[in-house]
OpenMM code with the backbone's topology and positions (N, CA, C; nanometers):
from openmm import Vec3, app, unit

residues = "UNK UNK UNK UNK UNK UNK UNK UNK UNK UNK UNK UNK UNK UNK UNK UNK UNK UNK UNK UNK UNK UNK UNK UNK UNK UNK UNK UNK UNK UNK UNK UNK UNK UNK UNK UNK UNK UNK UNK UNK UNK UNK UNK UNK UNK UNK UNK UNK UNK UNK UNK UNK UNK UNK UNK UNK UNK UNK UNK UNK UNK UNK UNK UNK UNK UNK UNK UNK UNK UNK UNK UNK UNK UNK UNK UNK UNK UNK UNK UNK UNK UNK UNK UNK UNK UNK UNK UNK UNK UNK UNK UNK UNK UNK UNK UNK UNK UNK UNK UNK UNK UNK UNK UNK UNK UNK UNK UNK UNK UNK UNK UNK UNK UNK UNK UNK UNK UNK UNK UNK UNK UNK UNK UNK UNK UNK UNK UNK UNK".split()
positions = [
    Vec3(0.0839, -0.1167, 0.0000),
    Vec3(0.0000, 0.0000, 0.0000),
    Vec3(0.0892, 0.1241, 0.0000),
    Vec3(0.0307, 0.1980, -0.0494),
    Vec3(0.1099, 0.3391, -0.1224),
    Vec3(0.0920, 0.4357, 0.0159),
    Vec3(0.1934, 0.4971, 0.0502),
    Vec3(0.1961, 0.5847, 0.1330),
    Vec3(0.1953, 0.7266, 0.0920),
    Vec3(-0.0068, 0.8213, 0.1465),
    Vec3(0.0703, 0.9504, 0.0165),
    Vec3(0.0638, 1.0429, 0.0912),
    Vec3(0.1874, 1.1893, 0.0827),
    Vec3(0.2348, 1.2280, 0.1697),
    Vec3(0.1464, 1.3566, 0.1683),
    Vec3(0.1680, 1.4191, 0.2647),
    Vec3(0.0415, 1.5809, 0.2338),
    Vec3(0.1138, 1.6859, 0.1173),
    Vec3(0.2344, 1.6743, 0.0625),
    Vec3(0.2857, 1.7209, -0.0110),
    Vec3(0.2589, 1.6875, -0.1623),
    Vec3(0.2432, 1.5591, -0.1944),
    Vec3(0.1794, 1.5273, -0.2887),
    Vec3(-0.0202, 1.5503, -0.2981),
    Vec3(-0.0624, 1.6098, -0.2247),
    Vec3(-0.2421, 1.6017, -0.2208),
    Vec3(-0.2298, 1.7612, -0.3082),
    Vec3(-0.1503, 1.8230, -0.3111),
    Vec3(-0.1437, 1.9722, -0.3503),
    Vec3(-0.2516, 2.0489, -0.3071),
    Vec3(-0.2832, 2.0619, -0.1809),
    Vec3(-0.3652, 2.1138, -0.0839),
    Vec3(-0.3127, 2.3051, -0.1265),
    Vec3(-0.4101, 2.4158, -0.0954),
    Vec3(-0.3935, 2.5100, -0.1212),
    Vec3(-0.3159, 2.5452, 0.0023),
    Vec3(-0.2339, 2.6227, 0.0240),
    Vec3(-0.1790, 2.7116, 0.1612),
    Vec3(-0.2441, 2.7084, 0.2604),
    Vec3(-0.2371, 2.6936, 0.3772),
    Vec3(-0.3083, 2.7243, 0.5003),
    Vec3(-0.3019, 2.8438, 0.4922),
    Vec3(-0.4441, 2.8765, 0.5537),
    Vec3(-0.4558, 3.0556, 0.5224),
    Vec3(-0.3965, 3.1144, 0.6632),
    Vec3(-0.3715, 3.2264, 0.5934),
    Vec3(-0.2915, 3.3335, 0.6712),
    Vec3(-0.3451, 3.4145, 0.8058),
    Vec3(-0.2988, 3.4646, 0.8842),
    Vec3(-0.3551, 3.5148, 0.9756),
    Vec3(-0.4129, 3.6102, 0.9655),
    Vec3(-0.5278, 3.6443, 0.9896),
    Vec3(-0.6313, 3.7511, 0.9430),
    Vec3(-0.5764, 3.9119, 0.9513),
    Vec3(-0.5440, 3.9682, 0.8478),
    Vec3(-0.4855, 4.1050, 0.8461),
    Vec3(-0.5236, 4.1567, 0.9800),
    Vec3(-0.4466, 4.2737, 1.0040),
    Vec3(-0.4486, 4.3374, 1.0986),
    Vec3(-0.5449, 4.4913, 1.0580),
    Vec3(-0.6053, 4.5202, 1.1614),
    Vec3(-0.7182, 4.6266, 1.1415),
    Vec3(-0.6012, 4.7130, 1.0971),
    Vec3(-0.6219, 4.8610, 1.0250),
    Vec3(-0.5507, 4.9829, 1.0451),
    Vec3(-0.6914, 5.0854, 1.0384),
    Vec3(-0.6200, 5.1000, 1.1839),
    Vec3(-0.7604, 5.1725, 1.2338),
    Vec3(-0.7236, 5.3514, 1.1970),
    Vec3(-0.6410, 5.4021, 1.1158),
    Vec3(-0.6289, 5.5095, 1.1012),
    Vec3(-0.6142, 5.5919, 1.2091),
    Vec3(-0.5445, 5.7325, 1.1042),
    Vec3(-0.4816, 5.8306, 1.1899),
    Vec3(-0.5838, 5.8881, 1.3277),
    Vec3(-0.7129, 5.9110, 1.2756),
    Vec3(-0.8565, 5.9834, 1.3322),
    Vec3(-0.8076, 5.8874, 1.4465),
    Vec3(-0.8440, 5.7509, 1.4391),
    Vec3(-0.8937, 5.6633, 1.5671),
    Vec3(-0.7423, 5.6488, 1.6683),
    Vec3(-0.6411, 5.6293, 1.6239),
    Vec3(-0.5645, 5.6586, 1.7018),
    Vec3(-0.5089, 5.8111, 1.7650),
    Vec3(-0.5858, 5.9083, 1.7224),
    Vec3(-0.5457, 6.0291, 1.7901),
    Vec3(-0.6310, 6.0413, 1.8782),
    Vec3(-0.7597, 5.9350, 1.8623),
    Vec3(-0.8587, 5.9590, 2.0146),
    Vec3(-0.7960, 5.9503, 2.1343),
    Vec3(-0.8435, 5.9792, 2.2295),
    Vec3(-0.8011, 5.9624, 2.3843),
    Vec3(-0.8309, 5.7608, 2.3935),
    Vec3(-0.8011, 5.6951, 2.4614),
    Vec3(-0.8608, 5.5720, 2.5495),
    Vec3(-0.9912, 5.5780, 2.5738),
    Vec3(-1.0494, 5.6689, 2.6064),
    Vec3(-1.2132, 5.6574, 2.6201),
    Vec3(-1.2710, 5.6908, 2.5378),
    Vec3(-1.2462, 5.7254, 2.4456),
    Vec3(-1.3405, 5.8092, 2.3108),
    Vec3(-1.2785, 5.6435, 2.2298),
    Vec3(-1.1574, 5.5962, 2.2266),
    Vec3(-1.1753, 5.4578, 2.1313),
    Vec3(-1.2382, 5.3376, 2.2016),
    Vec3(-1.2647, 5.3144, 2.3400),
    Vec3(-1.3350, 5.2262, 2.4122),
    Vec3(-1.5043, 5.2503, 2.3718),
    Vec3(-1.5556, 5.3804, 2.3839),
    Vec3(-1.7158, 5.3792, 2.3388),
    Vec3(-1.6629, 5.3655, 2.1388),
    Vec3(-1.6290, 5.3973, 2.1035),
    Vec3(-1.6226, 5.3914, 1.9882),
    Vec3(-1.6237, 5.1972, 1.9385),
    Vec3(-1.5312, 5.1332, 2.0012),
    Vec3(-1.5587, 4.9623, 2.0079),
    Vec3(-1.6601, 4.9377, 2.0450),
    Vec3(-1.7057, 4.9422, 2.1588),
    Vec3(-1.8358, 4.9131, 2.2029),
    Vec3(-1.9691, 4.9228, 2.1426),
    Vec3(-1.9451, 5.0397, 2.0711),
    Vec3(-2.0492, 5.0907, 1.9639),
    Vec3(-2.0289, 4.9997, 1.8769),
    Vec3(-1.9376, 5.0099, 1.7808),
    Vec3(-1.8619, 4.8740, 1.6851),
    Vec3(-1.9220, 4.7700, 1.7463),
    Vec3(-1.9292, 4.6995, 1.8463),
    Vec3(-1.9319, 4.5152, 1.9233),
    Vec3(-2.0543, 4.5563, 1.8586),
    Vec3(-2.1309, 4.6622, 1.9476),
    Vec3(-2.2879, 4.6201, 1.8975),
    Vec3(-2.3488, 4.6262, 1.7997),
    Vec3(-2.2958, 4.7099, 1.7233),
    Vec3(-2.3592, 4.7358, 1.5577),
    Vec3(-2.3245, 4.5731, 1.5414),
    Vec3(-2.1934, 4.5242, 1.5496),
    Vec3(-2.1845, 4.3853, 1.4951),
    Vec3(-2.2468, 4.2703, 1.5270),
    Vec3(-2.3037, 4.2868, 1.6849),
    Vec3(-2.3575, 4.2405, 1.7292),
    Vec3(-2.4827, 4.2040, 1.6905),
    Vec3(-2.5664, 4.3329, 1.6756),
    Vec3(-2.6965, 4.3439, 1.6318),
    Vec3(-2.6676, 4.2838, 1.4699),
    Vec3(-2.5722, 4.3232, 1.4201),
    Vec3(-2.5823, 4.2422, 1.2600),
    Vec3(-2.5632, 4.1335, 1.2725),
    Vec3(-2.5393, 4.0468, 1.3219),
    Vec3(-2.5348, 3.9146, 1.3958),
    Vec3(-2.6428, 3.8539, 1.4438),
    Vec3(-2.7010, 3.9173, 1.5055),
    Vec3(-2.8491, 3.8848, 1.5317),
    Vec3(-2.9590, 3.8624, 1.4292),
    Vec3(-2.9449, 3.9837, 1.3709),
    Vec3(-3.0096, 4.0321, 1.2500),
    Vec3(-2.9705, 3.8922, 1.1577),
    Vec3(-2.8562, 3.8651, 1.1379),
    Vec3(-2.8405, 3.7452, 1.0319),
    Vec3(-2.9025, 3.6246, 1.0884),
    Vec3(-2.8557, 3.5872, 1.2446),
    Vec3(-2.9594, 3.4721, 1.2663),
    Vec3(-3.0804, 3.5070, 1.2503),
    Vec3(-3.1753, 3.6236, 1.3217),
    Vec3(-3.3261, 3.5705, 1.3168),
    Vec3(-3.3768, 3.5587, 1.1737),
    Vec3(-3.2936, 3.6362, 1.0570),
    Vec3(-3.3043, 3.6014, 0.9093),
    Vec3(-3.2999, 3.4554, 0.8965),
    Vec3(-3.1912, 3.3771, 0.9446),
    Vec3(-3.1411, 3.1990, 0.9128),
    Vec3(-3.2876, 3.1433, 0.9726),
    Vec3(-3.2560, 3.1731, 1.0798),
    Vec3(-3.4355, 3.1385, 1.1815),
    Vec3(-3.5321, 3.1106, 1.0699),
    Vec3(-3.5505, 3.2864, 1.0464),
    Vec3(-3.6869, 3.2656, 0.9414),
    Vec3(-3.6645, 3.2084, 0.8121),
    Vec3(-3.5731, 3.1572, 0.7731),
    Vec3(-3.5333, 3.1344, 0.6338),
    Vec3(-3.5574, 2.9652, 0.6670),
    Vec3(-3.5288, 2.8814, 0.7349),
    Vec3(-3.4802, 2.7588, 0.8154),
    Vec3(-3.6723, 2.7278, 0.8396),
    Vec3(-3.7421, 2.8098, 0.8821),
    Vec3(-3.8770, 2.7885, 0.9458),
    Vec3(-3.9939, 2.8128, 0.7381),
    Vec3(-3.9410, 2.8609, 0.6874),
    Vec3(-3.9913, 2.8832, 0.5513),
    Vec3(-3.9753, 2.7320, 0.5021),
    Vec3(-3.8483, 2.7195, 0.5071),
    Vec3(-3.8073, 2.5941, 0.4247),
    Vec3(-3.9015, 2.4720, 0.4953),
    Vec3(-3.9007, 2.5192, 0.6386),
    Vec3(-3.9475, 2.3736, 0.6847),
    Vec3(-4.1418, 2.3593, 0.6583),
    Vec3(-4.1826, 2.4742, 0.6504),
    Vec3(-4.3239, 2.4913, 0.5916),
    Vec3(-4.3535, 2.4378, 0.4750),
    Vec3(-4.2741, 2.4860, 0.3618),
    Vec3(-4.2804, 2.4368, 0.2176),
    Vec3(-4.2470, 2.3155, 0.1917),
    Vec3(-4.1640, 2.2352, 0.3037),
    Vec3(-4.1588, 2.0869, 0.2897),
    Vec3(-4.2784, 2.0241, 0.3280),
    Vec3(-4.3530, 2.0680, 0.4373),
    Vec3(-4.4896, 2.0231, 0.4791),
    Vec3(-4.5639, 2.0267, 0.3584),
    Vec3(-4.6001, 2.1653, 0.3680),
    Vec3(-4.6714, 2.1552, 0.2430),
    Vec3(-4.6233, 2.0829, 0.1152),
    Vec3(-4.5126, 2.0660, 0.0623),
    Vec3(-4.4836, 1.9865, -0.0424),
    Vec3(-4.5052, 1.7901, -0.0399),
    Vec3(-4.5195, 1.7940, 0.0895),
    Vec3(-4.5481, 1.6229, 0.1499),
    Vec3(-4.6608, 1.6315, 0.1324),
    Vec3(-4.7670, 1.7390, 0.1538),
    Vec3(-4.9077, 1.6864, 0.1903),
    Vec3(-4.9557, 1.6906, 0.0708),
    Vec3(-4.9041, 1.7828, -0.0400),
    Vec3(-4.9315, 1.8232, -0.1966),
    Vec3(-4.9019, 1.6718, -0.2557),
    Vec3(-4.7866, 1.6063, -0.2086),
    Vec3(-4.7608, 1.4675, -0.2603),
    Vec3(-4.8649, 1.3441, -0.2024),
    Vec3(-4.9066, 1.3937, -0.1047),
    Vec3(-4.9874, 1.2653, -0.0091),
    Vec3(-5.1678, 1.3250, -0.1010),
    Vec3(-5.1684, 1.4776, -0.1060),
    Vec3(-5.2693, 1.4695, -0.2076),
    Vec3(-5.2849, 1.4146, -0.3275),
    Vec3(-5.1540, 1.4238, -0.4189),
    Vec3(-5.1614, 1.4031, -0.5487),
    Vec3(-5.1598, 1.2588, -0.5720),
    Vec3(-5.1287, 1.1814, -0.4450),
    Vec3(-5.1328, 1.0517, -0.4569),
    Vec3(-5.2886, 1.0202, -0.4502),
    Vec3(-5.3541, 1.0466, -0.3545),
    Vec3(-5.4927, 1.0451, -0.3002),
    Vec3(-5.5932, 1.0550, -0.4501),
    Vec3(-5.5304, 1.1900, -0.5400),
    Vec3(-5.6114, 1.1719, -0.6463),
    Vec3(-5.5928, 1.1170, -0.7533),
    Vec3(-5.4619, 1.0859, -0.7536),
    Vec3(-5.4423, 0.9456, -0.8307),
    Vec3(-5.5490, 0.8121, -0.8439),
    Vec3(-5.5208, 0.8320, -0.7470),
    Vec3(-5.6037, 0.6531, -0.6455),
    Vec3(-5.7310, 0.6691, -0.6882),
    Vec3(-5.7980, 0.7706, -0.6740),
    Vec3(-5.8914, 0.8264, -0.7244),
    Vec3(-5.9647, 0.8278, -0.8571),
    Vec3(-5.8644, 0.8717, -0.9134),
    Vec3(-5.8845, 0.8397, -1.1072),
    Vec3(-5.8335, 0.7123, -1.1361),
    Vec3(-5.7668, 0.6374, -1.0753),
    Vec3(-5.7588, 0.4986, -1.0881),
    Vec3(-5.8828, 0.3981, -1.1200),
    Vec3(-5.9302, 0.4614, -0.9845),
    Vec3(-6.0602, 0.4255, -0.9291),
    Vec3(-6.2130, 0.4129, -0.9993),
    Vec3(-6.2197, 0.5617, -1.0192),
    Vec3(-6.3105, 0.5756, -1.1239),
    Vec3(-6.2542, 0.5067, -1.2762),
    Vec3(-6.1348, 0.5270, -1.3454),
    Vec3(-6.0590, 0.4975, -1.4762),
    Vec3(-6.1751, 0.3012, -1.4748),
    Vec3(-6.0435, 0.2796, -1.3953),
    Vec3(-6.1015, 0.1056, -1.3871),
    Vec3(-6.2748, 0.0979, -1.3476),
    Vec3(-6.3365, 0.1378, -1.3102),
    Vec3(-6.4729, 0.1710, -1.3088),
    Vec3(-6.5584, 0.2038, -1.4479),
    Vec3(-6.5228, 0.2858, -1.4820),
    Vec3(-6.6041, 0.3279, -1.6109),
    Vec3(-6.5233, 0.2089, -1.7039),
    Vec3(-6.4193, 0.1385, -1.7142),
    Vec3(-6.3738, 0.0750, -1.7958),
    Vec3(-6.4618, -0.0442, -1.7856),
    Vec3(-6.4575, -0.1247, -1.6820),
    Vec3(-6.5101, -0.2656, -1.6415),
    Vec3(-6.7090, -0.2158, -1.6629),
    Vec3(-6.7263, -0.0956, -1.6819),
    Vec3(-6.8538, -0.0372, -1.6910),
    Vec3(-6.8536, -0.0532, -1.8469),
    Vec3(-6.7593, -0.0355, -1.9014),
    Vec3(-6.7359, -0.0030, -2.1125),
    Vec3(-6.7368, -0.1738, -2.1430),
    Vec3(-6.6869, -0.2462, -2.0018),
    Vec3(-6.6612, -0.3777, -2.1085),
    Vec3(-6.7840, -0.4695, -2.0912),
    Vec3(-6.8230, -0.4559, -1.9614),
    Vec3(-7.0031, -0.4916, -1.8989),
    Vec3(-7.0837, -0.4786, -2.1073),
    Vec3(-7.0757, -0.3251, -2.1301),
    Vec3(-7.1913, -0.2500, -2.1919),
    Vec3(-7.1282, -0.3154, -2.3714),
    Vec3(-7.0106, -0.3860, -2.3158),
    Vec3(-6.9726, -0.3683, -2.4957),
    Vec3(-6.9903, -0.5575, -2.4820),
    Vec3(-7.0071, -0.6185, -2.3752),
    Vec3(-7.0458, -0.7239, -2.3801),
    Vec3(-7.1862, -0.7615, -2.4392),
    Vec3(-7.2895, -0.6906, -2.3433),
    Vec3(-7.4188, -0.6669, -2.3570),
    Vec3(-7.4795, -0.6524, -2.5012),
    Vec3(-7.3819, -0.5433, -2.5691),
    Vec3(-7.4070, -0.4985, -2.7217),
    Vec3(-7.3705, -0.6374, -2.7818),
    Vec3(-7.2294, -0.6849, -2.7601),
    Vec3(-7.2415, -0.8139, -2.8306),
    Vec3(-7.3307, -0.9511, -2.8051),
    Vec3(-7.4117, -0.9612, -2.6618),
    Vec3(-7.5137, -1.0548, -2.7298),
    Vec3(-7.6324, -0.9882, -2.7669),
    Vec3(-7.6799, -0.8753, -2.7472),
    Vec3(-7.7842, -0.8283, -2.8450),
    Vec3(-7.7644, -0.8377, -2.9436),
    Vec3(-7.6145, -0.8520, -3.0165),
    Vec3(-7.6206, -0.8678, -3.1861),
    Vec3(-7.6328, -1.0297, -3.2011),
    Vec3(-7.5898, -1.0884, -3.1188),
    Vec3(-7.6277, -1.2188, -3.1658),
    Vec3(-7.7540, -1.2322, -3.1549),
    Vec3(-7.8159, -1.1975, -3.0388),
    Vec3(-7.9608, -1.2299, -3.0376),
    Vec3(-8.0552, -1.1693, -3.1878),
    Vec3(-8.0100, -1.0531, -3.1877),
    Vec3(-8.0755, -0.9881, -3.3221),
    Vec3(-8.0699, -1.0578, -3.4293),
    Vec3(-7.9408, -1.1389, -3.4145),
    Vec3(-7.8979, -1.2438, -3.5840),
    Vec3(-8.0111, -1.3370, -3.5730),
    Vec3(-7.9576, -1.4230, -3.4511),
    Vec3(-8.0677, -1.5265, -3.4354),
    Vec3(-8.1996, -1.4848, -3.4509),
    Vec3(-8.2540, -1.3885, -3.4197),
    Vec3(-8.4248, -1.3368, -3.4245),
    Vec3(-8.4404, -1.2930, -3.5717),
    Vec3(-8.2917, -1.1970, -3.6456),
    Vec3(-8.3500, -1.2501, -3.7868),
    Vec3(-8.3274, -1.3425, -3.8704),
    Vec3(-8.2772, -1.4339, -3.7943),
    Vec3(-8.2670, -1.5981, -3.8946),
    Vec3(-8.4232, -1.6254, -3.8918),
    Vec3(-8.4618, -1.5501, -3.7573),
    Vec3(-8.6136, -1.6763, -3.7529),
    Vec3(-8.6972, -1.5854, -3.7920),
    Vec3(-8.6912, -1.4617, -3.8021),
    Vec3(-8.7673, -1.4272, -3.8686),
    Vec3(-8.8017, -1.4402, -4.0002),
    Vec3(-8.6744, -1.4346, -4.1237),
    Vec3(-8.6347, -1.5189, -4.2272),
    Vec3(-8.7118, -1.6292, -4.2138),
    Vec3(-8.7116, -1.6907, -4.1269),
    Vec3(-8.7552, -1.8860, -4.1591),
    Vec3(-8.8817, -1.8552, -4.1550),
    Vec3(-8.9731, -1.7692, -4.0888),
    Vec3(-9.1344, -1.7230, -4.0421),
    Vec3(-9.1502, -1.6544, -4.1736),
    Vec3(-9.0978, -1.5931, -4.2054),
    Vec3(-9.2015, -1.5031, -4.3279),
    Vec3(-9.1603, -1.6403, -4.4753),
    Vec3(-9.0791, -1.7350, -4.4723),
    Vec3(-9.0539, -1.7909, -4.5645),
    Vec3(-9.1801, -1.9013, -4.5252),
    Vec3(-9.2119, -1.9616, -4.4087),
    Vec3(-9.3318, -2.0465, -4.4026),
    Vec3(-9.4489, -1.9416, -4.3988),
    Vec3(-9.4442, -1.8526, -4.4035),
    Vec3(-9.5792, -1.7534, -4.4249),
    Vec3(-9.6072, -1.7616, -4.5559),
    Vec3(-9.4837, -1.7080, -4.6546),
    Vec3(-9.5117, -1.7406, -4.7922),
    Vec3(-9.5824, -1.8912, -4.8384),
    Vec3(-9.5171, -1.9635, -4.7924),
    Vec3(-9.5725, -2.1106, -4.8400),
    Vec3(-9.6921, -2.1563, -4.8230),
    Vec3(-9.7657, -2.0663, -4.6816),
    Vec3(-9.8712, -2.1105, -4.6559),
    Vec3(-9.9476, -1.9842, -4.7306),
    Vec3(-9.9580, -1.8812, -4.8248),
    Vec3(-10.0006, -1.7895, -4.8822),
    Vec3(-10.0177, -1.8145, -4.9836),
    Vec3(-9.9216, -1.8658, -5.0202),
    Vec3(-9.9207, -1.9410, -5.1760),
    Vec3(-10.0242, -2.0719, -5.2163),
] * unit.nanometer
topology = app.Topology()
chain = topology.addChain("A")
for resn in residues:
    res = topology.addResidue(resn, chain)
    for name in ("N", "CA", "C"):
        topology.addAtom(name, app.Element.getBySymbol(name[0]), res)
């Protein structure tokens, strides 16, 4: 078995350490307390955008999980009316083959009734004659 080394996988660089802020000339000429409320302000704006992105995921996460409901019950319907037109389909069919039976011995019967009718008007003649 082949031994393969992390040098051969040609993996991209491990990434680098996240730049360093440059917080400019303005923010470093503040006093210590004017850049402490100034972070703090910063935490929370980020904060609140943070928030703001979860209760978005929240509602985005609670959408998805609705439209799957509904997409199950749309499937548990569409099955339902399947079953349905199945139902009726094979119904009116076994109803078409009942009615196309029926038609075929009425035509026999009709043959047979005019064979004999044929044979009746031919002994009618004979006895007319």
């Amino acid at each position: 078995m082949k031994v393969i080394k992390k040098e051969d996988l040609n993996l991209p660089p491990a990434p680098a350490q996240a730049p360093q802020i440059d917080w400019g000339e303005d923010f470093k000429a503040w006093d210590v307390e004017k850049q402490n409320r100034y972070l703090k302000r910063l935490c929370s704006a980020l904060n609140h955008a943070a928030d703001n992105i979860q209760n978005e995921r929240n509602r985005a996460l609670e959408a998805c999980h609705e439209m799957k409901e509904v997409a199950e019950q749309a499937d548990k319907s569409t099955d339902i009316q399947k079953d349905i037109v199945k139902r009726a389909i094979t119904g009116f069919n076994a109803e078409k083959q009942e009615l196309i039976r029926r038609i075929q011995e009425l035509e026999t019967e009709n043959r047979d009734l005019s064979i004999q009718n044929k044979s009746l008007n031919t002994r009618i003649k004979k006895y007319e004659d």
